[in-house]
C-alpha positions, 0 to 999 in steps of 0.5 A: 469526456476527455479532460486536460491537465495544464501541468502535462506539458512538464511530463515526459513520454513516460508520465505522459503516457500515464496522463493519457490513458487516465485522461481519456478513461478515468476523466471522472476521477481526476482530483480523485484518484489521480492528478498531474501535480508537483512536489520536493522530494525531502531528503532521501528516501525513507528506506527500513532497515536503514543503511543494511545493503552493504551489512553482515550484521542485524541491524541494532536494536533501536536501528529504525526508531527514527522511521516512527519519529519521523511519521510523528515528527510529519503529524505534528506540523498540522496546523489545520487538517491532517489525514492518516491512511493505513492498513491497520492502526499503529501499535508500539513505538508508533503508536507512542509517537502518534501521541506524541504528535497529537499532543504536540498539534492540541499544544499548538492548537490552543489560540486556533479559532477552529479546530484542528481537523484529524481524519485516520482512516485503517482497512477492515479486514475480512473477519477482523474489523477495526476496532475504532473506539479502542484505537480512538481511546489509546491515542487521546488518553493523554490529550486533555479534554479541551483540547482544540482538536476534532479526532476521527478513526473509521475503517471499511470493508466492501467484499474483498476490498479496504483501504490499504493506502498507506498515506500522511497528508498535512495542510495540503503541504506535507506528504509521506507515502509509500509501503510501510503500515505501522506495526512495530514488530515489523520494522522495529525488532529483529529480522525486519521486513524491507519496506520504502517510503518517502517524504514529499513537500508541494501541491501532491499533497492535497491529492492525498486529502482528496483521495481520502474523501471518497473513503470517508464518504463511503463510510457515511454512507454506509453508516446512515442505512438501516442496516449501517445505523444497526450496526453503529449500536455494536461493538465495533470489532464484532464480526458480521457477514455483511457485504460491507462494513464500516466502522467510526468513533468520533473524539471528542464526544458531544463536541466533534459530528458523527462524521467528519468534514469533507476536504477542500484546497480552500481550508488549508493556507495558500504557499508557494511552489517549493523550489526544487519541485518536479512533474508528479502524477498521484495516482490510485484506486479504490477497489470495489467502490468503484464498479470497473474503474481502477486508474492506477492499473491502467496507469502502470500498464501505459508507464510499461509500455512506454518503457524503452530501455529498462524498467527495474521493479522492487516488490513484494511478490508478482504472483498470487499466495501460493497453495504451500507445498505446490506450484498453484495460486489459492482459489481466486488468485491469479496472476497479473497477467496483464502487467506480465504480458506488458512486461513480455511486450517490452522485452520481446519487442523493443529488447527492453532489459526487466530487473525484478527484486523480490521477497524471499518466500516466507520471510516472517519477521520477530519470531511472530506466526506464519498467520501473523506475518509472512512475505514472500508467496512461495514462488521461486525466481525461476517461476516469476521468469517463466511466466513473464516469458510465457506471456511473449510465446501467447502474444507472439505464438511465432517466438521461437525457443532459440529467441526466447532463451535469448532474451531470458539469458541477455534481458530478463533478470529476477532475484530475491532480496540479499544484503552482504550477509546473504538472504537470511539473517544470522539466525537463518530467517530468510528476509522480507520485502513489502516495497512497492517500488519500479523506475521506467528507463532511470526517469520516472519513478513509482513509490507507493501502496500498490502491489503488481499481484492481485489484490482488489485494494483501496491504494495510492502513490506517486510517480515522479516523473523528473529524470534527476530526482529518479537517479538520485532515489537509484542512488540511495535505494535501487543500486545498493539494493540490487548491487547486493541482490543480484548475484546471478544464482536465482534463475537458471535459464534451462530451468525457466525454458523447462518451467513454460509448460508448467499451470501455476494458475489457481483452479478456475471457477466455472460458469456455475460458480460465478453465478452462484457466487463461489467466485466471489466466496473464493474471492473473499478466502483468498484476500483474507489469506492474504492479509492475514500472511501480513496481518496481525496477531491474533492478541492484538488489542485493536480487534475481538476475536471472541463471541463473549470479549464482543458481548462485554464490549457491547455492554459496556458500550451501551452502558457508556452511551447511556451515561452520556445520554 
């Protein structure tokens, strides 16, 4: 059944859009992975490397420091429940001010009746599961052992999909989304990624609890199998070719349950709407968890199809990892196409203008690996343009050449991300971009986990859907981003006309394939590709990488486990 939301009648065509499509075909997952809400958007956008558009310089060193200060800062207001969701667990300066908060929380914690509840929930990546009794004993070093809080870290896996959402709920009041994971060399050391966030108060807040529910459920249910209870009695980092894996640590031990509770709006005190808030939509999916259904696709389809004037787009990528050295995608990536053809619609049809920014291709950032870090496919400006003009010619096979050259020279433009030192840095990196970012006609906004390329991941954001609160996220981010980007330069128009016969699709799998599961192998390769091109490095402390560290690992869990016992 259809459901119906009191608070649609605030939206505009745009979010209502949105509203309708997830009403009609995603009517189970309202509260879960959707919701029409509200929420102030508190200052201005969280954008790193801070104030650099307008730059001929590196940022100082210490430039973004206040980006995890202000995440610890968010943390340390829990008074009651506090859910984290990431891709990875913090390390660096983030970690340091993780800490901080959760000191912070056990200090204000003290003459609570209850505990205060802290879920932090990360993605097991394919062949590098989380390991959660390290994350869980690097935060609470420093936190006594009567502290009143309950302390949770899981992490899951279901074939190719995990968490990827990037949230910070607190009491159902404080929100902080967007695309930043928590990797110090990213952000904080020398040629750092581009990435945006922001800060909301307000009701959008407990959808951010509500959405990690489902996650956590996931994760017990998992756990309490055969397989799941066997798996609980080794290291948690040790690699396993299961379907699906999860991982959970529990803080403190003997005191806190295996799993932890399940969030309700009824935990957290009640508050007034704060003045100033605006029409939101939180909206998500969860990957494989769920069989077909992934609502925020649809809702992103619907909100371009809305568009009648202009959607402007901030990404990392719109086409799949790139084979190096070629113009085809790796085995199981493809590219979205049905956002490019929605894409297409708008320019064909209405004579919508499209302003696409994205990464420079390999950007990687503090000198670390290309396997450590790299934003950017391998497709050039040129490629994303012809394919976007590719999918009017196979939905309007009458499209004339004349016509289609037309709008790629009047409506379509494509560039990659430069400040006024140019595409590079001063040692001649090229710069990354990890946004997850699009304004539909200058009055609704998304800002979020969710990349536009394929990618089967567990994500979530906000659109906000108030046409003042969208020209002042403009103000402060889209117009020095693109002032200092768009130069003209990236997409010569004969070059996008010359490029419409070109495949850059992946090889396809055939009818064989899919029944034999190379599909799904493919699949798999390609996620775990892609992660790693902004993963970890291989050294990190939070995973093992090697049969004998799991081994000792092991031991000493069992040994531990025993004493306690």
């Amino acid at each position: 059944d259809e459901v119906e939301d009191k608070s649609a009648v605030h939206l505009s065509y745009v979010g209502t859009a949105a509203y309708e499509v997830l009403r009609r075909k995603h009517n189970w997952y309202h509260h879960k992975l959707w919701n029409v809400t509200s929420g102030k958007v508190i200052g201005e956008v969280h954008q790193t490397p801070m104030t650099q558009w307008k730059s001929t310089r590196d940022p100082p060193r210490g430039n973004d420091d206040w980006f995890p200060e202000k995440m610890s800062e968010i943390v340390s207001r829990t008074e009651v429940w506090c859910d984290l969701l990431s891709l990875a667990p913090p390390d660096g300066l983030f970690l340091v001010e993780m800490k901080k908060a959760l000191t912070t929380i056990a200090n204000n914690a003290m003459t609570s009746l209850k505990p205060v509840v802290i879920r932090m929930m990360f993605g097991n990546i394919v062949g590098m599961p989380v390991n959660c009794d390290a994350v869980l004993k690097a935060l609470t070093e420093d936190l006594p052992d009567d502290a009143n809080i309950q302390l949770w870290v899981g992490a899951w896996r279901k074939g190719v999909s995990w968490n990827h959402a990037k949230i910070i709920s607190v009491d159902g009041r404080y929100l902080h989304t967007g695309g930043h994971n928590m990797w110090d060399a990213h952000y904080l050391k020398g040629n750092p990624v581009h990435d945006l966030s922001l800060e909301m108060e307000g009701r959008c807040a407990h959808d951010g609890h509500l959405y990690a529910n489902e996650q956590w459920l996931f994760v017990e249910l998992i756990q309490t199998t055969c397989c799941g209870a066997m798996v609980n009695h080794m290291p948690d980092g040790w690699f396993m070719p299961l379907h699906s894996r999860v991982t959970v640590s529990e803080w403190p031990i003997g005191k806190a349950a295996t799993f932890p509770p399940r969030y309700n709006k009824d935990m957290v005190s009640r508050y007034d709407k704060p003045e100033g808030s605006v029409p939101v939509i939180t909206m998500g999916r969860y990957g494989t968890l769920l069989l077909t259904k992934r609502p925020s696709d649809d809702a992103f389809l619907a909100m371009f199809d809305a568009a009648k004037t202009i959607i402007r787009l901030a990404l990392q990528d719109l086409g799949p990892v790139c084979v190096p050295g070629t113009k085809l995608g790796l085995p199981g990536c493809v590219w979205p196409k049905e956002y490019m053809s929605a894409l297409g619609r708008a320019i064909y049809t209405k004579s919508v203008d499209v302003e696409i920014a994205l990464s420079n291709p390999g950007s990687i950032p503090a000198g670390l690996g290309p396997t450590e870090a790299c934003y950017g496919n391998g497709w050039s400006c040129v490629d994303v343009a012809a394919e976007i003009i590719k999918t009017i010619r196979k939905q309007f096979p009458d499209a004339k050449d004349e016509k289609l050259r037309e709008l790629v020279h009047d409506n379509l433009r494509v560039c990659f991300i430069r400040e006024a030192i140019g595409n590079a840095w001063e040692d001649g990196k090229t710069m990354g971009m990890h946004a997850k970012h699009f304004i539909i006609d200058d009055r609704c906004t998304y800002i979020g986990s969710q990349n536009l390329y394929i990618c089967d991941l567990a994500e979530w954001g906000v659109a906000i859907d108030d046409e003042e609160t969208t020209k002042k996220i403009m103000q402060e981010y889209w117009e020095p981003m693109w002032a200092a980007s768009y130069t003209g330069e990236d997409v010569d128009v004969q070059a996008v006309m010359d490029g419409l016969d070109i495949d850059r699709s992946a090889q396809k799998p055939t009818a064989t394939d899919i029944l034999t599961g190379e599909r799904r192998r493919m699949m798999s390769m390609a996620a775990q590709q892609q992660a790693m091109r902004a993963g970890r490095k291989e050294d990190e402390a939070y995973y093992f990488h090697s049969d004998s560290e799991a081994e000792k690992a092991g031991e000493e869990m069992r040994h531990s486990k025993m004493a306690k016992e």
